[in-house]
LOVEXLO-111412 format. One record per residue: z, y, x of N, C-alpha, C, O, CB in turn. Coordinates in steps of 0.02 Angstrom, whole numbers, plus 50000, padded with zeros to 5 digits. Atoms other than C-alpha are relative to their C-alpha. Glycine has a CB too. Layout:
BEGIN
ZYXZYXZYXZYXZYX ...
REM end
This chain:
BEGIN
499525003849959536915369252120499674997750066499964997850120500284994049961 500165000449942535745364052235499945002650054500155000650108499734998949998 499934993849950535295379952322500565002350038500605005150092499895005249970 499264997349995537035382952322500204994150064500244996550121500574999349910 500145003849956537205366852424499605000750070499764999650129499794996649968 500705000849930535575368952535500185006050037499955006450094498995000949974 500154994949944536205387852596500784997450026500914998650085499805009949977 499385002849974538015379852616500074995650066500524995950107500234996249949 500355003949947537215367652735499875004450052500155004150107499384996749979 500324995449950536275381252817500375004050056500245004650116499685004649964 499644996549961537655392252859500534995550031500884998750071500245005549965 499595005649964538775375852920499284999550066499385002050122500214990849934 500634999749941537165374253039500145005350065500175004950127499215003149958 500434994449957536955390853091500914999750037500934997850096499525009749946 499375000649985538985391253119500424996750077500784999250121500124996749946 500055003849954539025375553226499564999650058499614996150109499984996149977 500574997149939537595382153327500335004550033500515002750088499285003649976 499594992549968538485400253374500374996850022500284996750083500355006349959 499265001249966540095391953412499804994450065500284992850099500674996049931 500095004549949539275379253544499815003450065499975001350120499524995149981 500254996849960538405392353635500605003250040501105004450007499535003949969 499484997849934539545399153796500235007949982499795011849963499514999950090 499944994050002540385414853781499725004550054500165005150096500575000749993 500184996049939539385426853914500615006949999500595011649961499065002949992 499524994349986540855438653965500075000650054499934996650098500595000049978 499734999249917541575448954109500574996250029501064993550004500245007250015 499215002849995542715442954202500445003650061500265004550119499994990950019 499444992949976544295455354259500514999150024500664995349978500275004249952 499435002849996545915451454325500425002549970500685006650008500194999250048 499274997550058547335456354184500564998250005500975000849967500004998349932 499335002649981548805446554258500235000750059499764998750094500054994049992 499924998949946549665450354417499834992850058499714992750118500675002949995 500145006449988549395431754438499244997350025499034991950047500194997049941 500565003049986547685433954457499505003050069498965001450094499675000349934 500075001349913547585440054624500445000050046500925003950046499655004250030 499775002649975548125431454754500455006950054500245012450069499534994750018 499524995249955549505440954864499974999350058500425001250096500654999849991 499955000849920548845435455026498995004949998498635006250047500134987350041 500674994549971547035447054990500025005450046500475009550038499715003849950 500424995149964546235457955116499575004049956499575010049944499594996650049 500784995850034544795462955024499544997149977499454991650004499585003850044 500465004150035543475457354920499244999150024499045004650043500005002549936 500715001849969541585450554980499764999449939500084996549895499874993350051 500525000650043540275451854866499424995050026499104994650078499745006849987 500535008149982539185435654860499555001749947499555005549898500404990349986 500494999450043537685431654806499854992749951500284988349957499415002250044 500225003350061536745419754649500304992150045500684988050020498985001349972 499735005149973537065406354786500044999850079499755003750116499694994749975 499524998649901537965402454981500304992750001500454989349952500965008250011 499515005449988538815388055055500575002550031500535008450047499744994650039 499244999850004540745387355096499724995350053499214991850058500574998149928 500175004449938541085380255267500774998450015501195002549995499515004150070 499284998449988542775374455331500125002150074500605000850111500464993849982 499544995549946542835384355471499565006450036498965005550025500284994450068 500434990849988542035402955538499514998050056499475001250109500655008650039 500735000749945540485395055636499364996049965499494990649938500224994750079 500565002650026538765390355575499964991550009499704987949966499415003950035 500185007249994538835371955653500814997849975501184995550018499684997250090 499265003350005540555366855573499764999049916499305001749885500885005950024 500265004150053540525356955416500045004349930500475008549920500424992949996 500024995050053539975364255239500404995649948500274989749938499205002549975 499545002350045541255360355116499794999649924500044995949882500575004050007 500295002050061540225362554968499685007349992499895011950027500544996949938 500554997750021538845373154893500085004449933500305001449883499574994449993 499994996050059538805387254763499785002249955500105007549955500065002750002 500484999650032537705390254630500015004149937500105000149890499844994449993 499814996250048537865404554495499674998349952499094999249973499975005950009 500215001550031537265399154355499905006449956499845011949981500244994949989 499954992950052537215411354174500545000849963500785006149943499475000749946 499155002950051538855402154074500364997250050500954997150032499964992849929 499665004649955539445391554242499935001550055499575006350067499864994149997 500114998949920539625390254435500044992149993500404988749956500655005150059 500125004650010538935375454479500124997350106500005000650156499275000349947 499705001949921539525366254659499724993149989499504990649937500985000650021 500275007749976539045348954731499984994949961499464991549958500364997050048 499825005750023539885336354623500275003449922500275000749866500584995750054 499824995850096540495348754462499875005649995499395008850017500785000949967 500424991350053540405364754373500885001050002501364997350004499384999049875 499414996350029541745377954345499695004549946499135004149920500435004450057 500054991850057541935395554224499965003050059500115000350112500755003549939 500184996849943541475408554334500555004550008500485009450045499345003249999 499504996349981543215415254319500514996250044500984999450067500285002749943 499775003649956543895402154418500085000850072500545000550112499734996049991 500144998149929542635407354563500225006650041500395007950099499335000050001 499954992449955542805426654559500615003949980501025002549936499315005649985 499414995350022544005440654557499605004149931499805004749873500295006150075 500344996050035542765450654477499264999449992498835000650035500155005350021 500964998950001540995448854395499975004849936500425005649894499404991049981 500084996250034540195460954299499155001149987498885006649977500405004850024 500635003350019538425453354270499485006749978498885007349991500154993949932 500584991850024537645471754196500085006550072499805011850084500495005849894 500064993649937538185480754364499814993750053500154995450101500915006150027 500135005249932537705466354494500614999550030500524997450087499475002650060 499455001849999539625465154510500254992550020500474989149974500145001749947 499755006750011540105447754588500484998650057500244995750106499414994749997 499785000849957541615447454689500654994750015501094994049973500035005150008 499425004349981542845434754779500475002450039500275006150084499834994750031 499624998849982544385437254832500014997350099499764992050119500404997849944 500355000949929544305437555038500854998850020501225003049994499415008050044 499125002549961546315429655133499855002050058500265005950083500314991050007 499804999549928545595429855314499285003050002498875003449957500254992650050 500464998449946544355436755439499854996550066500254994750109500165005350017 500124999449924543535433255580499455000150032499114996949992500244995750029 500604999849972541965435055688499505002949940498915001449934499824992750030 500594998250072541125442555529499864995149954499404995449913499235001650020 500215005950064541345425255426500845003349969501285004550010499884988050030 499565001050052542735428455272500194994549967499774990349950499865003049962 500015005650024543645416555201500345001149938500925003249932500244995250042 499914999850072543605415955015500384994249941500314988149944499335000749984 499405007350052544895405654865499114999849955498975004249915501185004449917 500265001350061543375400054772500124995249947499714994449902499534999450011 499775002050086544455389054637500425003050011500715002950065500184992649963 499424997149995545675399854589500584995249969501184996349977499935006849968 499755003550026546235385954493500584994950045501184993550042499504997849970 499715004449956546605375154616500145001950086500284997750129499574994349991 499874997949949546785386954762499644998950055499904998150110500484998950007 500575004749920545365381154888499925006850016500005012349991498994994149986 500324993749963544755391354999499434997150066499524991950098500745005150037 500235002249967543425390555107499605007050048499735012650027499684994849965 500404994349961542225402655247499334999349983499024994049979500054999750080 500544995450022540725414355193499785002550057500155005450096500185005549952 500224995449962539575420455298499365004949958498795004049936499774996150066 500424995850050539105436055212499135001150027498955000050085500425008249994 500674997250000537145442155187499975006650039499475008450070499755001049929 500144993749968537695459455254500655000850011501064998049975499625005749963 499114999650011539485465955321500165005649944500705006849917500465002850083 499794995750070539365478355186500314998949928500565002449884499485002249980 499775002950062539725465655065500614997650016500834992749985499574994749970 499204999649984541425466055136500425005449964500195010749984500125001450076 499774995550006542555477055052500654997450005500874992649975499795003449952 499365001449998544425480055139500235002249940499835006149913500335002650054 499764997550033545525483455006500175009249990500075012649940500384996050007 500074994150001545795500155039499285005149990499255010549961500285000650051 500574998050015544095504455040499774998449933499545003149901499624998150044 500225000750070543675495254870500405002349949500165003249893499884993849985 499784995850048545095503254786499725007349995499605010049941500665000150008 500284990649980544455522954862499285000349956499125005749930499755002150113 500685002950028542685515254785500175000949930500185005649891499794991850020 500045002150067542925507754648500325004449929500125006249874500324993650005 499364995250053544605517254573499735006849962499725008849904500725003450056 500134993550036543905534054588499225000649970498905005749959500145006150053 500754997150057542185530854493500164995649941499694994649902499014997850033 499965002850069542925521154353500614998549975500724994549929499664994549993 499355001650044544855523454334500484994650034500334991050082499764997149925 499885006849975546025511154361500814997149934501195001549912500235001050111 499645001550046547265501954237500424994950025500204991450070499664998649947 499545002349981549015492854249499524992949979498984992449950500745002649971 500225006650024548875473454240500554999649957501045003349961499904994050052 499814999950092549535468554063500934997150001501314997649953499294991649940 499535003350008551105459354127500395004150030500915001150045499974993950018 499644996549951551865473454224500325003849942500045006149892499575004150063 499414999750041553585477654147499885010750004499845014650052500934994650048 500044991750019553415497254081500375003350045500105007550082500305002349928 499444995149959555025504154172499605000250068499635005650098500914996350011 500564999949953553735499854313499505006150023499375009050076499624995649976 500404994150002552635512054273500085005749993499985009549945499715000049970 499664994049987553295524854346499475006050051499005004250087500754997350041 500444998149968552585540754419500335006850054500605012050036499465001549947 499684994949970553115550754560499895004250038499325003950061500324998850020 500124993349927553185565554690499594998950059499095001650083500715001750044 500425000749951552825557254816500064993150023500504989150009500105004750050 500145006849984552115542754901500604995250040500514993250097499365000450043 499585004149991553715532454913500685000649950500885005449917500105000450068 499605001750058555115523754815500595005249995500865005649939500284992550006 499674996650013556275536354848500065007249975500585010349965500184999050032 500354992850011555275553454803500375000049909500594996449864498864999950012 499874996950085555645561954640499624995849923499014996449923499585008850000 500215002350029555315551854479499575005049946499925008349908500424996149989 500204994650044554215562654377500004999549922499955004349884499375001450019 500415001750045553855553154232499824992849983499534989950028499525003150015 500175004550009553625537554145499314998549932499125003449899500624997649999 500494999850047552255531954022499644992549961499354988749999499515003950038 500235008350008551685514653914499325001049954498964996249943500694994149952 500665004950048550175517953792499765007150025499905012750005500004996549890 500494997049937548895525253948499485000149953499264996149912499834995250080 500915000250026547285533353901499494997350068499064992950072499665010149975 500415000449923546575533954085500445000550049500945003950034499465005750017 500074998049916546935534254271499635002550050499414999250096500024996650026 500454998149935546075543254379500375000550071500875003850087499675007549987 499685000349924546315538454569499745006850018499255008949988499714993350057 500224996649972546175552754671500124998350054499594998650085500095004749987 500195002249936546715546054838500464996149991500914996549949499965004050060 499315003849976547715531554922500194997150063499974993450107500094994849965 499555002249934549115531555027500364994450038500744996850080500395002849997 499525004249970549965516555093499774995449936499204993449926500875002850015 500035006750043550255504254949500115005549923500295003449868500814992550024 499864995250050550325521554839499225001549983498694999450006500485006650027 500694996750020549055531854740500175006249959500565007349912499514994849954 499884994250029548915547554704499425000349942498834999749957500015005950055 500375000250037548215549054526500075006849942500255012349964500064993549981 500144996850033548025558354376500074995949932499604992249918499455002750021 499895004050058548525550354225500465003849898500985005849871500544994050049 499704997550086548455554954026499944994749969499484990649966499585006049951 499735002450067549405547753892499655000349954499135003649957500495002649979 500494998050043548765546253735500555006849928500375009849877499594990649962 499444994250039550465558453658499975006750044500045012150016500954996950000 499664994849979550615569553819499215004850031498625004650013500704997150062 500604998849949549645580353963499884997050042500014991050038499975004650030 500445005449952548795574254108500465003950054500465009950064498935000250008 499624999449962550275570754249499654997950075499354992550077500564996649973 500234998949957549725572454407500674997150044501244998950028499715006750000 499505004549958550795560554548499894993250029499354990450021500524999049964 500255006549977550965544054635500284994049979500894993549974500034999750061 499965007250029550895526054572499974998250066499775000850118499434996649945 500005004249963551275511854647499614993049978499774988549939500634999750013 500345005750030549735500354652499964993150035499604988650012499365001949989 499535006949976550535485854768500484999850019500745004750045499854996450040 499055003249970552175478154814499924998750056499364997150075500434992449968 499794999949941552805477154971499614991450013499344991150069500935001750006 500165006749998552225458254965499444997449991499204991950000500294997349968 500725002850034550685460654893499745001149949499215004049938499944994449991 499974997850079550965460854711499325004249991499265008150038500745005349980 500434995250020549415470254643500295000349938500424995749899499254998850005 499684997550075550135481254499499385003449952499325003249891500675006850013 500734999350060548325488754443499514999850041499554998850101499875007549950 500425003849970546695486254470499475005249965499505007149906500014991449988 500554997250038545005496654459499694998049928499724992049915499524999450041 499975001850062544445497054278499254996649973499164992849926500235006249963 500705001849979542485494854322500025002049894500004998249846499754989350053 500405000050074542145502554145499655007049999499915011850028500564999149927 500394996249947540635513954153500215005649940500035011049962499074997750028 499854993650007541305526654017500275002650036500095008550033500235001449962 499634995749938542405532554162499825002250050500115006650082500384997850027 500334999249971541225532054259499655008350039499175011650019499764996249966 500194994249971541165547654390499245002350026499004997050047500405000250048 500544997849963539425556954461500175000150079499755001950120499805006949972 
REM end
């Protein structure tokens, strides 16, 4: 009885230990909600940067950034680091914020997504700029790209050609892959198998006239092109 006791203990221990420790995960956007409909393009930042409120080195810093390994850590508190970014991906050096404006080569980034702030970046390199169009042509065609989870099926539609009125070819709800092959306008010409049919060849629509982002690179490296 005792033993029985003492490993009962043990594994209540070991239990309450695991569950305290932080979940280390990616973090992806899966809701159309979770990027903002006024993006440009995403900036890749680094471990840490200050936020300024306005696109010139002598104008006041609004607060301080600090990547932590479980947290983002700023002046006066801490967030989840899904708060800060659109996209991290901690095993590819993946760490990006969602970018609203431009100007003079400073970006200005929502770093709470929570609470909608936003503030100006002055990137390390302009490379760590990516317009949208460019980080979808990037990103899409070396790793796919997948609907966000809330987007209504009849949606997912696939057609002739790059606009709403072209030939419907085809609809589809339980996707194996996407492959981007190029994109036009707020279209994409892809490549996409089912997991019942063949691989339909046509164009999606991967934003709304407004903004809307309907999918989003899949950054997963089985898809991963040479």
């Amino acid at each position: 009885m005792k033993r029985f006791i003492k490993y009962n203990i043990l594994f209540l221990y070991l239990f309450l230990f695991f569950s305290i420790i932080p979940a280390f995960a990616d973090v992806m956007p899966y809701y159309t909600g979770s990027i903002s409909k006024e993006t440009i393009g995403f900036l890749q930042v680094p471990k840490s940067f200050s936020l300024y409120l306005y696109p010139r080195s002598d104008s006041a810093i609004v607060d301080t950034v600090s990547v932590m390994e479980y947290e983002v850590r700023l002046k006066k508190s801490s967030m989840e680091p899904a708060e800060l970014f659109a996209v991290q991906i901690p095993d590819k050096n993946y760490a990006f914020c969602m970018v609203i404006d431009e100007q003079d080569d400073w970006y200005k980034i929502i770093y709470d997504k929570t609470n909608n702030k936003s503030a100006w970046v002055k990137p390390v390199s302009q490379d760590d700029f990516w317009g949208l169009r460019d980080f979808y042509s990037y990103f899409g065609k070396r790793y796919g790209l997948y609907y966000m989870k809330n987007i209504d099926y009849r949606k997912r539609g696939i057609y002739s050609g790059a606009y709403q009125e072209s030939q419907k070819l085809g609809g589809f709800t339980l996707i194996k892959n996407i492959r981007l092959n190029k994109i036009s306008g707020n279209w994409a010409l892809v490549t996409v198998v089912d997991f019942d049919s063949k691989p339909k060849i046509g164009y999606i629509r991967w934003r709304e006239d407004d903004g809307l982002i309907l999918v989003f690179p899949k950054f997963d490296s089985k898809l991963e092109r040479n």
